[in-house]
N, C-alpha and C positions, 0 to 999 in steps of 0.2 A: 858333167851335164847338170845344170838347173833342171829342180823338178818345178814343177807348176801345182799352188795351193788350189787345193778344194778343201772346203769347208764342209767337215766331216758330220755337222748337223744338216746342213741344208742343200749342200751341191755347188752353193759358187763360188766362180772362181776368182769375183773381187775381195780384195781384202786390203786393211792400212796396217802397219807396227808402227811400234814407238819404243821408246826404253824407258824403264821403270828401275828408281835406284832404291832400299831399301835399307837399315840397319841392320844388322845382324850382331845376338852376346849383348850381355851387358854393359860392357867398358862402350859400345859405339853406340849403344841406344841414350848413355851418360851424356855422352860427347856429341853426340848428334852425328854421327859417323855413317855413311849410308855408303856400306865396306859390301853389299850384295846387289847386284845385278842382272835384268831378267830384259828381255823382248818380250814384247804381246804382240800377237798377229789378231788381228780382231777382222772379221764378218761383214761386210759392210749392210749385208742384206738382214741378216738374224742376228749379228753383234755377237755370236760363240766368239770368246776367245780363250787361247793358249798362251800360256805362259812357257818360252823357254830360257833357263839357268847361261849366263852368260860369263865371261873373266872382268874382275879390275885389276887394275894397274898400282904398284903403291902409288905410282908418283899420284894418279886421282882421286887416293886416299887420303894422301897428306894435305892436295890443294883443298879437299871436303874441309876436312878437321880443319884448316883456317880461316875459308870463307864462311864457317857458319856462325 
């Protein structure tokens, strides 16, 4: 069953995500490696948002490390 977001600041129940890639360690912040992965669900009425911890894939590690 999908739950339905409220937004724990304000009460509503609109909201947008996106994904947010990030580096993580030193060898990938060298490299420009962005090996860590998060969804934001953000508010659309008071903008609270939450970050939650997501999986990568190597293979969209290794595509990382060559397009950058």
């Amino acid at each position: 069953m999908k739950q339905k977001y409220v937004c724990p600041k304000c009460g509503s129940t609109n909201y947008e995500t996106d994904e947010i890639r990030t580096a993580g360690g030193n060898f990938s912040k060298l490299f420009n490696i962005q090996n860590k992965k998060f969804f934001a669900v953000s508010c659309t009425k008071c903008y609270y948002t939450e970050l939650y911890k997501g999986t990568t894939g190597k293979l969209g590690n290794i595509l990382d490390f060559f397009t950058n």
